[in-house]
C-alpha positions as CSV (number, residue, x, y, z in Angstrom):
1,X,17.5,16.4,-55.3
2,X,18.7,18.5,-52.5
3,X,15.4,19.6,-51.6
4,X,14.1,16.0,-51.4
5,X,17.2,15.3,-49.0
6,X,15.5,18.3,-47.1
7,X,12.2,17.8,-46.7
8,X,13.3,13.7,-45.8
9,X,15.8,15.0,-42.8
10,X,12.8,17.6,-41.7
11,X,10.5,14.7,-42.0
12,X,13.1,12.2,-39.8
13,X,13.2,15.2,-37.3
14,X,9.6,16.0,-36.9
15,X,8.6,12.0,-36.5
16,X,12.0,11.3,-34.3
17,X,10.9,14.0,-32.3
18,X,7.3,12.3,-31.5
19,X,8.3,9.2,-30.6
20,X,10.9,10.7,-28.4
21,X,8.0,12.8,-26.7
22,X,5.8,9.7,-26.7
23,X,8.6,7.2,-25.0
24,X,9.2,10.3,-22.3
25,X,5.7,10.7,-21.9
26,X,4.9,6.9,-21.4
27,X,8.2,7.2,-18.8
28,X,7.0,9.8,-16.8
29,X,3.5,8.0,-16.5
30,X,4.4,4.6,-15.9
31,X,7.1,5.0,-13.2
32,X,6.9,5.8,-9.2
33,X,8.4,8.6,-7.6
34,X,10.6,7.4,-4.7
35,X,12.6,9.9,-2.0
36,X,14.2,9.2,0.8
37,X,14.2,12.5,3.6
38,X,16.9,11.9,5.6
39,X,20.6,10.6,5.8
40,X,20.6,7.0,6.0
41,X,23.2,5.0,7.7
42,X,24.6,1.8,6.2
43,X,22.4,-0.6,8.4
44,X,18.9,1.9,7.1
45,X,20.5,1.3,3.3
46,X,19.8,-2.2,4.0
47,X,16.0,-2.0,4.5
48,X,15.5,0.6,2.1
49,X,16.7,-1.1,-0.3
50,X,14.4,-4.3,1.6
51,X,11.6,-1.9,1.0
52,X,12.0,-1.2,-2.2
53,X,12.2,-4.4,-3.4
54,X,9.3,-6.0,-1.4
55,X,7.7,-2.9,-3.5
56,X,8.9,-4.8,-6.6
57,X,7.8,-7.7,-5.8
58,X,3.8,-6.6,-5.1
59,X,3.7,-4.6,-8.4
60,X,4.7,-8.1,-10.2
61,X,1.9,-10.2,-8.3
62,X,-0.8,-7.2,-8.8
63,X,0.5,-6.8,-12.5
64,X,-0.9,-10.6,-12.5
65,X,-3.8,-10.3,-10.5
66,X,-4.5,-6.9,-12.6
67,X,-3.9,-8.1,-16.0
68,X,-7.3,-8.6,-17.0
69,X,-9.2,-5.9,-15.2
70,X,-6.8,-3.4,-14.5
71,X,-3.8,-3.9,-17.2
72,X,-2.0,-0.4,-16.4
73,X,-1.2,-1.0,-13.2
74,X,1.4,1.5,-11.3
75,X,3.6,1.0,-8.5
76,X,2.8,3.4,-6.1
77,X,5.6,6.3,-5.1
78,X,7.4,5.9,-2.3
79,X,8.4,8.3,0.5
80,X,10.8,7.1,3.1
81,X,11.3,9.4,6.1
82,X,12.1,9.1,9.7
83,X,9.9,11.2,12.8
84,X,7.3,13.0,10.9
85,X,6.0,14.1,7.6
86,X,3.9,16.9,6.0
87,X,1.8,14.1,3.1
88,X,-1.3,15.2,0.6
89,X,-3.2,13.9,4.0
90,X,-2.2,17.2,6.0
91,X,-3.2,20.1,6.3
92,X,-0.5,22.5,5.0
93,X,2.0,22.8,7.9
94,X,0.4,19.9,10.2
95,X,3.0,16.9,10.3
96,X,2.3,12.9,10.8
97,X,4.0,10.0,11.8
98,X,3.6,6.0,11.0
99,X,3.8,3.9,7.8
100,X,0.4,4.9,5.8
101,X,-0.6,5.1,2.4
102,X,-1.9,8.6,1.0
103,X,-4.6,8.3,-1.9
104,X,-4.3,11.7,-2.4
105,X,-1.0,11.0,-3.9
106,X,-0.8,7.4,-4.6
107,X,2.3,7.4,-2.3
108,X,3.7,5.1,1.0
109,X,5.1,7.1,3.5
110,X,7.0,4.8,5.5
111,X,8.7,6.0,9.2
112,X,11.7,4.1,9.6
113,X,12.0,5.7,13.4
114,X,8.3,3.3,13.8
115,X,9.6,0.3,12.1
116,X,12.7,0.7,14.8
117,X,10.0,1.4,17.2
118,X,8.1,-1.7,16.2
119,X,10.8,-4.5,16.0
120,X,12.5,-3.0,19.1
121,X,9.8,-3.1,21.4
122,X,7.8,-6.2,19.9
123,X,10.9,-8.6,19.4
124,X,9.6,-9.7,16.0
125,X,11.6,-10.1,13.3
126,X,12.0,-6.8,11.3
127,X,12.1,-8.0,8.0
128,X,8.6,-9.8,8.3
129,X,7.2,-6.3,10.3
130,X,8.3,-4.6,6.7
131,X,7.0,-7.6,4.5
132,X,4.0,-7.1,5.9
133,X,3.5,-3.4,6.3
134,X,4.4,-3.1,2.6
135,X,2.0,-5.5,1.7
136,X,-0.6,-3.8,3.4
137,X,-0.4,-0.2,2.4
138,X,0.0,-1.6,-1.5
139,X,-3.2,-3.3,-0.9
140,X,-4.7,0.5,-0.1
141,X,-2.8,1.4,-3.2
142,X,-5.2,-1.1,-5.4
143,X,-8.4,-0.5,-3.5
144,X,-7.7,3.0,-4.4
145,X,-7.2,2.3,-8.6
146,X,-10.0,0.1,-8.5
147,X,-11.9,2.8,-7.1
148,X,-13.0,1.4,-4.1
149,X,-11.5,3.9,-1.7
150,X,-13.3,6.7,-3.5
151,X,-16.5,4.2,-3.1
152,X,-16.2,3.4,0.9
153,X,-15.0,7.3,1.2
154,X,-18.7,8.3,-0.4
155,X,-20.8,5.7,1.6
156,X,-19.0,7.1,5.1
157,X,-20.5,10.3,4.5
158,X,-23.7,9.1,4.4
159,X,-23.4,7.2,7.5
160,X,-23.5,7.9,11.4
161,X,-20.5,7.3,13.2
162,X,-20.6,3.7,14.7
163,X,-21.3,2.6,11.5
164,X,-19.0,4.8,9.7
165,X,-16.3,2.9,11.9
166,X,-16.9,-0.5,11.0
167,X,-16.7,0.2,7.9
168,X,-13.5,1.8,8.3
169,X,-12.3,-1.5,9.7
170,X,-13.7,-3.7,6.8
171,X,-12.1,-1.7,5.2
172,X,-8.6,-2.0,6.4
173,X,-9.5,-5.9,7.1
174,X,-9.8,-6.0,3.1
175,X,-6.3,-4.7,2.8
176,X,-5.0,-7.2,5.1
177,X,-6.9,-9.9,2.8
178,X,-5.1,-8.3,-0.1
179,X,-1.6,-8.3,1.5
180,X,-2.1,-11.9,2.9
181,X,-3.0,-12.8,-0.8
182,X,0.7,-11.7,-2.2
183,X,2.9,-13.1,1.0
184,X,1.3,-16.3,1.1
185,X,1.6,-16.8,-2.6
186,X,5.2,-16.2,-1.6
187,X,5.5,-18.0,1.2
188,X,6.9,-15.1,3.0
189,X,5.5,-16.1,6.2
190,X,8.0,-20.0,6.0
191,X,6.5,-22.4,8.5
192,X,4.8,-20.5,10.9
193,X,1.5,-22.3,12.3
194,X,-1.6,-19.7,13.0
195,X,-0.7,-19.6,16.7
196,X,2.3,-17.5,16.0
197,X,1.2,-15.0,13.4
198,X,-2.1,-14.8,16.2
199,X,0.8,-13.7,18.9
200,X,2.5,-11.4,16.1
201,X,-0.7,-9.5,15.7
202,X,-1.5,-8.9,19.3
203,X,2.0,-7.9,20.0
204,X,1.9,-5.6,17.1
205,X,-1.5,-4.4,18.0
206,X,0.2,-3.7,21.7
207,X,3.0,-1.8,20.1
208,X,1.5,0.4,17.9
209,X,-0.2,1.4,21.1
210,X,2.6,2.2,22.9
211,X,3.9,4.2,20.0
212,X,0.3,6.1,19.9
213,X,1.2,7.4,23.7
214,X,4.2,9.2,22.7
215,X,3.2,10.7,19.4
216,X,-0.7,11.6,20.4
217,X,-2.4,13.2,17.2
218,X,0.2,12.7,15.2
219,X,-0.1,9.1,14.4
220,X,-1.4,7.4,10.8
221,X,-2.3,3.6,11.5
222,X,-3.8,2.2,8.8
223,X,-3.2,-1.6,9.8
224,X,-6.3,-3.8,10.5
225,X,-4.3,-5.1,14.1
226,X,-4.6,-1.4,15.9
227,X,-8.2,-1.1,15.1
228,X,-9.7,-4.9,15.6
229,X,-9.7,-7.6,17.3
230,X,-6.2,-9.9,15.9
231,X,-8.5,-12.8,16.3
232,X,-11.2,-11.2,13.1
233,X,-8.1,-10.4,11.4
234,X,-6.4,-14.0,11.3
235,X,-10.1,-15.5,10.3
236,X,-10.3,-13.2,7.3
237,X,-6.5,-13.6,6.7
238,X,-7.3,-17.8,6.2
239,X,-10.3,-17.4,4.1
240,X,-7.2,-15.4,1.8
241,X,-5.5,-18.1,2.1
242,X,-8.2,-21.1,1.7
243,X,-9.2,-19.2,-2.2
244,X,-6.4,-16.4,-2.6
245,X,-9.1,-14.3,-5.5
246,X,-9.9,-10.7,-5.6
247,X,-13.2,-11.0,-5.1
248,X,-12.8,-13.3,-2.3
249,X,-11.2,-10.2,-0.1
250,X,-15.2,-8.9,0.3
251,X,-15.0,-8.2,4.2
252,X,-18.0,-6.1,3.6
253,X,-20.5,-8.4,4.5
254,X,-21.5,-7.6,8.2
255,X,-21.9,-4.1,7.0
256,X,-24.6,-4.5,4.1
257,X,-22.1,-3.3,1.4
258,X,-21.6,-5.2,-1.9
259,X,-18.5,-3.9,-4.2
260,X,-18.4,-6.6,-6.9
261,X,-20.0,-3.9,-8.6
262,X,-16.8,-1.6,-7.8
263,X,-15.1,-4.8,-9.1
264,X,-17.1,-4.8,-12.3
265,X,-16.6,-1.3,-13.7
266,X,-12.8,-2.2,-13.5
C-alpha cells in the first residue's frame, strides 16, 4: 500500500512539475519585456504609464484584427529612455535617438527627451503626439509578424536607390494606414475635421526637422510625416478610414509591389 502511496506522490510530482514548466513556458513567450532607463519624475510617470496603456489598447484591437490570420499575436517590448540608446539596430557601441521600432528585437524604443521635444516646439497636444507615435511603431510591429518587413527588406536589395526610397515610404505610409485604423476605431482623434490633423502633420513634419539639426546621425524617424508629403499621408490615412481592413492598408501600388500574397501565407 505504501509503495502505491509512493509511486502516486512521484507520479503527482513528475506531472505537477510539467505543467508548471508548461504554464512558465507559455509566460515567458506570451508576455513583453518593458524597461524604463532612467529616473522618471512624477509628471514622466504619467505618460509612461499613458504609453503603456495606449500599448494595451493596440494589442486588444490587433488581437481582433489578428484573430483569424495571426491568433498568437504579441505585444511588442517596450523600451523607454530619454537622449539616446544603444538598440539591436546599432552597431555595438553606436547610440540613437527618436521613438522607432526595432525588428530585430520586436521592441519600441521611445525618447521621452523627443516627445518633450515634439510637443514643446509644435504646440500640439502631447497626449495625441503619443497616441499616435504608439500607434505607428505597433503598426511596424505587425508588418514585421506578418512578415512583411522581412518581404520589403528583400525586395530593397534588389533595387536601385530612388526606388529603394519609395518603397521605403510606402512603406512607412502603410504603418500610418495601420495606426489610423486603431485610433479611428477609437475615436482618438474627437472632432477634429481633416484641416487640422493636415496642419498637425506639417508641424510635426517641421519639428522632427528641427530635432534632426541638433542630433545629426543619430536620429531614427520612422514616421510617414518626416519623409513625405503630409498631404499623401492624410489621402491614404482617409482611404483607412473610408474601409478600415487589413488588406485595404496596400500603399504599394505606385511601386509595382503586391503583398496580399505576404497576407496570404499568414
Amino acid at each position: 500500500m505504501k509503495r502505491k502511496y509512493y509511486y502516486f506522490l512521484v507520479a503527482a510530482i513528475i506531472i505537477g512539475g510539467c505543467f508548471y514548466a508548461k504554464s512558465r513556458w507559455e509566460k515567458q513567450n506570451s508576455e513583453s519585456e518593458e524597461k524604463i532607463r532612467f529616473e522618471t519624475t512624477k509628471e514622466e510617470d504619467k505618460t509612461v504609464r499613458f504609453i503603456k496603456d495606449n500599448i494595451a489598447r493596440t494589442t486588444d484591437f490587433w488581437l481582433y484584427v489578428l484573430s483569424d490570420s495571426f491568433p498568437k499575436y504579441r505585444e511588442p517590448n517596450l523600451i523607454i529612455y530619454k537622449g539616446e540608446v544603444e538598440c539591436r539596430k546599432s552597431s555595438k557601441g553606436e547610440t540613437h535617438t527618436g521613438i522607432f521600432y526595432s525588428a530585430a528585437d520586436s521592441t519600441i524604443y521611445f525618447d521621452m527627451a523627443y516627445l518633450e521635444f515634439l510637443h514643446k516646439q509644435s504646440g500640439i497636444r502631447q497626449d495625441f503626439i503619443t497616441t499616435y507615435l504608439v500607434a505607428h511603431c505597433v503598426s511596424h510591429h505587425v508588418q514585421n509578424i506578418l512578415g512583411i518587413s522581412s518581404y520589403i527588406n528583400e525586395l530593397g536589395t534588389r533595387m536601385d536607390e530612388e526606388r529603394k526610397a519609395l518603397l521605403e515610404e510606402r512603406f512607412e505610409l502603410q504603418a500610418d494606414c495601420m495606426a489610423e485604423m486603431f485610433m479611428n476605431r477609437d475615436n482618438l482623434y474627437g472632432d477634429v475635421d481633416e484641416s487640422i490633423k493636415l496642419d498637425n502633420m506639417r508641424t510635426l513634419r517641421h519639428t522632427s526637422r528641427k530635432w534632426e539639426e541638433i542630433k545629426p546621425e543619430k536620429c531614427i524617424f520612422e514616421d510617414s510625416h518626416t519623409i513625405t508629403q503630409p498631404e499623401t499621408v492624410l489621402f491614404w490615412m482617409k482611404k483607412a478610414d473610408e474601409n478600415p481592413t487589413l488588406q485595404n492598408t496596400n500603399t504599394f501600388h505606385s511601386v509595382n509591389i503586391d503583398i496580399k500574397s505576404v497576407f496570404c501565407r499568414n
